[in-house]
RODO-2510 file (C-alpha; in nm, 4 decimals, decimal comma):
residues 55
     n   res          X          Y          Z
     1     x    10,4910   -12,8287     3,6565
     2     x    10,4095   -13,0154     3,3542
     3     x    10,4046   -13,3735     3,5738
     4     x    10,1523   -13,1712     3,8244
     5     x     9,9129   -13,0964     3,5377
     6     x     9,9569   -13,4387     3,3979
     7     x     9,8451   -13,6008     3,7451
     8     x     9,5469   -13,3834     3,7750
     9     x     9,4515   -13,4816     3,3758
    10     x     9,4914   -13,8646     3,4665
    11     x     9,2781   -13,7491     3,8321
    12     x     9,0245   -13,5493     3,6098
    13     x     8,9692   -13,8742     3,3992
    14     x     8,8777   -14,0729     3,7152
    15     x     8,5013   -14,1692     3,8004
    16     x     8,4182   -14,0089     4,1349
    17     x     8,6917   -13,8351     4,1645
    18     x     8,6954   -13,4645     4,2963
    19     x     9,0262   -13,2605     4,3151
    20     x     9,1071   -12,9148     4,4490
    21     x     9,4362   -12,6889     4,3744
    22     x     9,5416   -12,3997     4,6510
    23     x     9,8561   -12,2262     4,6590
    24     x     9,8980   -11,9298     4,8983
    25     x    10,1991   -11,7559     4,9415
    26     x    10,3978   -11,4810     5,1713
    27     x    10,3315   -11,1448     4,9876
    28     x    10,6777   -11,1232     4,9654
    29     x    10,7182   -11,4212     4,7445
    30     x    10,7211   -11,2949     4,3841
    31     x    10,6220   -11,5961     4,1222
    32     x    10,7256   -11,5961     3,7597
    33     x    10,4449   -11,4416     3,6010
    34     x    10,4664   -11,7590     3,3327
    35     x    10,4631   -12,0376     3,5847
    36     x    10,1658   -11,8460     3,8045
    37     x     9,9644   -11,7759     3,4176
    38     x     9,9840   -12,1638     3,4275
    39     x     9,7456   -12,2279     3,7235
    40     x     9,3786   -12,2397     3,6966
    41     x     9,1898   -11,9371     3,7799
    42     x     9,1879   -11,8016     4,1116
    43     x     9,4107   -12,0870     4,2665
    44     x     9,6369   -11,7988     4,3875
    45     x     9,5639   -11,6394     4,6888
    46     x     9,8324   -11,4307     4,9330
    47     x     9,8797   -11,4749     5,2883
    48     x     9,7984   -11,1630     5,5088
    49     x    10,0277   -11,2018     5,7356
    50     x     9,7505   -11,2211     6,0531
    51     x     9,7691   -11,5930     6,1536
    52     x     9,3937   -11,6067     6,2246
    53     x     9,2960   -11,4586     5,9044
    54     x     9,5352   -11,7394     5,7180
    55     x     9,4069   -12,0498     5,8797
***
């Protein structure tokens, strides 16, 4: 995790730049509460489970 935050630092830095972060996941998928408190806000989201409604 720390080398992912690193990149987007050194990708921040960059001129022109733009990044994005998404992670979706299964509801069934628990994350550790300290590793998901490490993302940025609202780069979470959980997959309903309707294929149409997750595209």
């Amino acid at each position: 995790m720390a080398a992912a935050r690193e990149l987007l630092a050194a990708m921040d830095a960059m001129w022109g730049l733009e990044t994005g972060l998404g992670l979706w996941t299964r509801r069934t998928l628990e994350l550790r509460k300290e590793w998901e408190a490490g993302l940025p806000a609202d780069a979470h989201g959980v997959l309903t489970g309707d294929p149409a409604a997750d595209r």
